[in-house]
Steps between C-alpha positions, in 0.01 A plus 500: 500500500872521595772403245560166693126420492512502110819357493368180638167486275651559241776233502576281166336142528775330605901503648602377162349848362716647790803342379538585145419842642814528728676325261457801239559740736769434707684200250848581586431559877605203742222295580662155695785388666561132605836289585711299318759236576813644466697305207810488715326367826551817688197730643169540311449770244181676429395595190264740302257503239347844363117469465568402119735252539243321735208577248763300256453203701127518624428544138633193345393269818152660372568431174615128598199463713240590195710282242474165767136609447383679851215675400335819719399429846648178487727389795859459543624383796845664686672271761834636594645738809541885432705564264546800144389166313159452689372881394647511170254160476246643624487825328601221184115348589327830542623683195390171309149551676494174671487442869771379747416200816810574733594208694749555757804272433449364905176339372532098514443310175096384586437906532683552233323325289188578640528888429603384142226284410194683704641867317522353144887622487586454087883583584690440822819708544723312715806645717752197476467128477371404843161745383473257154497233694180588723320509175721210331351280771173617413456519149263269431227672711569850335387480174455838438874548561673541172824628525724574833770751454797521736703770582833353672498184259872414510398159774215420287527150342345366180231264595365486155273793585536609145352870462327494813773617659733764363705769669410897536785598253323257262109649545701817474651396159191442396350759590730736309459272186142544578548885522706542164215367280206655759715871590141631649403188686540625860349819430172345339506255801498765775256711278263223557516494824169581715485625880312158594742280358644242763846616557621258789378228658634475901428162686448636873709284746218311708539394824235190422441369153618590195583853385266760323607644186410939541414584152640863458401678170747696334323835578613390900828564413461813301302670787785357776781672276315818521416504842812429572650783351259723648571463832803688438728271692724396210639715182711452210852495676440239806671179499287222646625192623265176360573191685116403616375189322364609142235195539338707793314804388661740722817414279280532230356830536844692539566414147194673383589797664865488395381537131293794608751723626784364325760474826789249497370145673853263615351159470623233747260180651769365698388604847841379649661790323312752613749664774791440250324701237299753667848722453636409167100597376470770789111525404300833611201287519417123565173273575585232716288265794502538834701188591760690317535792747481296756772335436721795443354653849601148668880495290534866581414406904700174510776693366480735756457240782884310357677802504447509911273625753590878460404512104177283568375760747629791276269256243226520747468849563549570149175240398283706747607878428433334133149433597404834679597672234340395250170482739557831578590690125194280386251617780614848443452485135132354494441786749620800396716417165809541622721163625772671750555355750613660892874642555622199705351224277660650196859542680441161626406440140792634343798266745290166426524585124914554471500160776219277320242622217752630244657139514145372433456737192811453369432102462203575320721631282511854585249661275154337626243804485202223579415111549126425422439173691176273445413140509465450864453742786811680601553535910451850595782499719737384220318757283548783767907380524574520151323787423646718804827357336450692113380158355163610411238200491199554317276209572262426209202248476327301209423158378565299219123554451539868499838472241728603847516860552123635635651731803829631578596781713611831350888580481567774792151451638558154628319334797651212671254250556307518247435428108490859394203636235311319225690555151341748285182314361482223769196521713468346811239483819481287799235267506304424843723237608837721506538333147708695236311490158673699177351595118683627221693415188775275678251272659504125334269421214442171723649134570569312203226229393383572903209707419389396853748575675529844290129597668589432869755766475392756174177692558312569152546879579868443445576455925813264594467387833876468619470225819680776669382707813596866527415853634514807298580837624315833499786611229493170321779311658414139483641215810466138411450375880474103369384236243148478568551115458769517715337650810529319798208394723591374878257223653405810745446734209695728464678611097856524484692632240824223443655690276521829716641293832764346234571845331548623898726200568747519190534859628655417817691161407775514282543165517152397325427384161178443483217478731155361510264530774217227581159565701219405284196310704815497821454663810892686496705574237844301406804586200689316278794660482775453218845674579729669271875257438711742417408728845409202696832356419716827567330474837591141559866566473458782795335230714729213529271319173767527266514219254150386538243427219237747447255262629717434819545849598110566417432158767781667745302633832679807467327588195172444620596706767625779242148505351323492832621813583344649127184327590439691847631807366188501198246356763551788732345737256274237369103433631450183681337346282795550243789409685688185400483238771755287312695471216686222294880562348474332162808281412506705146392807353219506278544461099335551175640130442302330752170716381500693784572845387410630187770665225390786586634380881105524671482246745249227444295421834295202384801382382732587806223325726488163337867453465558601903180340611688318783622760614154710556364225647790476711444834615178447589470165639341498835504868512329729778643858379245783544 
């Protein structure tokens, strides 16, 4: 049995074990940094905390959490944006042996209240005053709600809540009251605290109906923190950049494995930042989505495109010496170990990275040794760019079901295009139908209060089946090639993939937001197509649509000619029966506001479909395509 084998096995019951472990060991060592409002008004600071100044706070929100009488296992609910506040909380929950709900702070006021009252939530912690009032509105139907606690509480007004509501600083006054007559209180807590304990309760975003609480045991997290560290992809000096939504468990996850290995985590939700911090943090390694880098691949190409016709082909040639090079160093790794690459392609290479990759790197911040991106399936030819360009993408896959992280691909070893191997301890096979099914210890303990719902997916032998169809290679390299729900079915009968023809397309356009293709039960295939503002809007200054509305330049024939020429350019390399016969400019982009993306930015079909349903049928109204 190797050392990482028995490293995993034998892990402690639970992340709150984990923590008081790193906090021994390393107390004085930097564990977060986060921004602060400047007191003068000027630029943002960021601050520190050492791993014990941050066990000084998740210790007395513990403390608070016990003396407002949460006992083990029971839930507290989290509804706020990313931020040092939400994990100090969280960590505050575990370490009292209770279990967190997260609620995204998106979530309307019925949901809300929903994931409140169907998880049992004993505590809410609420980001600011607008979060209070979801549950406010809703009190009288969540009688298991005793106290909310809010974090930014300077807006909140007295409605005569009494002690239901109080303020963080105030649970944490109590808590170190609480502490001063109880000194051993978090230590006996944490003691107590078993592998099959419910940790965290996450309500999966459904498309139809209401959400499904994932009930994740505390051992989940225990095993992910290991695994993580195993794969040897982070140590003890990185600097990762946290700005994925804490409520999703891919945010989730990287905390777990941040305790493990004990690296520096720079906390920051606010996704609009993200280019304006990526080099005041300069991170060596960062999780992020796929919409993400494509819309640093589309900023990157529009900025090209403004700066004239000579630096957009310089742009050009750039993208595609990007792309056969990292084809090229990858094939000739998997075949004989070693990723060089042919004398021309490396001089070519070397000029593209002085004209156009080093610029790329050095808004990353200049020190990125690796991205890990998951969520959503990332376009191979955006994969292939960024990777021939030194940003390294390691595309990851998991569920909420499965506590996130089940596959990744190894550091060096990387393989464009697919999902990389199963973490140590993760099993996996491919059922008959192409479907991916996993076992091990970060698979679900079930649905909450679903039990039915818990047997369509969770065989008794301990088998998740994932909805998800896939192909493993001989050297265990897994492809997702589609959501098996998601499969499309033409009226002639043929399967197409919709999310491979829309990774292909957002690959070629720079112009496109999002993308969904339509064919089930038709006889040709048709695309809604969403396009990016700020590139679409660049573009309209270049073509006499200056001073137009984003929804006038999308309606503008020259647009639809602009995407016309994207559309033939996929279809050439497309089957028939995939090509898109038409396609639709939408008059907005998609949102997570108007419940057609996710947080976690997936896109919605069901959704996407009703709200455009003129639209389709517009597309196919009398319709004779073959």
């Amino acid at each position: 049995m190797t050392e990482t084998q028995t490293s995993i096995e034998s892990r402690p019951p639970s992340v709150a074990h984990l923590f008081l472990q790193r906090v021994e060991a390393t107390p004085d060592t930097e564990a977060y940094r986060y921004p602060v409002p400047s007191p003068d008004g000027g630029q943002e600071q960021w601050r520190s905390l050492s791993w014990a100044q941050a066990a000084q706070r998740v210790y007395t929100i513990a403390a608070g959490l016990i003396d407002l009488g949460v006992r083990p296992e029971e839930r507290v609910a989290i509804a706020s944006g990313t931020r040092i506040d939400w994990i100090l909380a969280d960590l505050g929950v575990l370490c009292a042996g209770a279990a967190t709900t997260t609620i995204y702070p998106s979530t309307n006021a019925d949901e809300s209240a929903f994931i409140l009252a169907d998880s049992g939530s004993r505590v809410l912690i609420a980001e600011d005053a607008a979060q209070l009032e979801k549950a406010r509105a809703r009190r009288a139907d969540l009688p298991d709600l005793t106290h909310v606690v809010v974090i930014d509480s300077a807006d909140v007004a007295d409605n005569g809540d009494g002690d239901w509501v109080l303020s963080l600083e105030e649970l944490e006054r109590r808590g170190a009251a609480y502490l001063e007559k109880h000194p051993e209180a978090i230590k006996k807590a944490v003691a107590g605290i078993t592998s099959e304990q419910l940790a965290t309760l996450i309500y999966t975003s459904g498309t139809t109906g209401r959400p499904k609480g994932v009930r994740l045991p505390q051992d989940c997290w225990s095993y992910m923190a290991k695994a993580i560290a195993s794969t040897g992809l982070l140590g003890p000096e990185d600097v990762q950049y946290l700005w994925l939504p804490l409520a999703h468990v891919f945010g989730k996850v990287l905390t777990a494995g941040h305790i493990e290995l004990g690296h520096v985590i720079a906390v920051d939700g606010r996704v609009d930042k993200i280019i304006e911090n990526l080099p005041v943090v300069q991170p060596t390694y960062m999780a992020a989505v796929p919409r993400i880098f494509e819309k640093v691949y589309n900023g990157v190409s529009a900025k090209a495109r403004a700066g004239g016709g000579a630096k957009y082909k310089i742009f050009q040639w750039a993208a595609e010496v990007a792309r056969e090079y990292a084809r090229t160093s990858q094939e000739n790794r998997r075949a004989s170990g070693n990723p060089s690459v042919p004398f021309g392609l490396a001089a070519k290479h070397a000029v593209a990275d002085k004209l156009v990759y080093a610029k790329i790197r050095e808004a990353f911040g200049g020190r990125l040794r690796a991205c890990v991106s998951g969520s959503a399936a990332l376009a191979p030819e955006i994969g292939y760019f960024f990777s021939g360009a030194g940003i390294h993408i390691l595309e990851g896959y998991g569920l909420t079901e499965s506590s996130a992280a089940s596959f990744v691909n190894p550091g060096d070893n990387y393989r464009t295009g697919t999902v990389g191997k199963p973490l140590p301890g993760t099993e996996v096979r491919i059922g008959e139908d192409g479907e991916i099914l996993l076992r091990g210890p970060g698979i679900m303990q079930g649905y909450h209060g679903l039990p039915e719902k818990t047997e369509e997916v969770l065989e008794a032998d301990g088998w998740f089946h994932t909805g998800d169809i896939g192909e493993l290679s001989d050297d265990g390299f897994l492809k997702i090639t589609d959501r098996k729900k998601d499969l499309i079915k033409t009226s002639a009968g043929k399967y197409i993939s919709p999310a491979e023809v829309e990774g292909q397309f957002k690959a070629v356009c720079p112009f496109v937001s999002n993308v969904l293709v339509i064919g089930a039960n038709r006889n040709f295939c048709t695309a809604l197509i969403a396009l990016d503002e700020p590139t679409l809007m660049g573009w309209a200054k270049e073509h006499d649509l200056g001073g137009r509305t984003y929804a006038d330049v999308v309606a503008a024939p020259q647009t639809k000619e602009l995407v016309e020429g994207y559309v033939g350019r996929i279809n050439e390399g497309l089957q028939r029966w995939q090509m898109i016969k038409k396609f639709r400019l939408l008059p907005r982009d998609l949102t997570v506001e108007h419940g057609e993306l996710t947080p976690s930015l997936k896109l919605k079909r069901p959704v996407v479909e009703r709200e455009f349903k003129d639209l389709i049928d517009e597309m196919y109204a009398g319709a004779r395509e073959s």
